[in-house]
C-alpha positions in Angstrom: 86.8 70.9 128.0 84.5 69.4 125.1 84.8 72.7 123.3 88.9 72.6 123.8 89.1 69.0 122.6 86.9 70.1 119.0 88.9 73.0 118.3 91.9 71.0 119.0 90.3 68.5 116.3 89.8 71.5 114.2 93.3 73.5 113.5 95.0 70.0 113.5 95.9 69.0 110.0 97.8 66.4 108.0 99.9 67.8 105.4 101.9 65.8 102.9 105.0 68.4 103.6 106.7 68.8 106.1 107.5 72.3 105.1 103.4 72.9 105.6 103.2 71.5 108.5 106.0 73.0 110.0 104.3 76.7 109.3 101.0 74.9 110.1 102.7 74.5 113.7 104.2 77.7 113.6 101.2 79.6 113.3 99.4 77.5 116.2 102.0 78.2 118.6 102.3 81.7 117.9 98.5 82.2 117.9 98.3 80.6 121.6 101.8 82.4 122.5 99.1 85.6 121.6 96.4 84.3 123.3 98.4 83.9 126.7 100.2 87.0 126.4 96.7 89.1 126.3 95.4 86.9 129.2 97.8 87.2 131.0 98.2 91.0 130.6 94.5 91.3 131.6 94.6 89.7 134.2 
């Protein structure tokens, strides 16, 4: 859970834009859409 809560810490950012942080977003969510759909195939 300690590791969770650091990377958390670490891909979250504060951009001025809300353009940037929109795609920031983006990219997170599509990265953990990813990331579910290949566990969840494995397993």
């Amino acid at each position: 859970m300690h590791e969770l809560l650091r990377l958390a810490r670490f891909i979250r950012c504060d951009p001025i834009a809300p353009r940037q942080a929109f795609a920031h977003r983006l990219r997170i969510g599509l990265a953990v859409a990813v990331l579910i759909l290949t566990l969840s195939l494995l397993g």
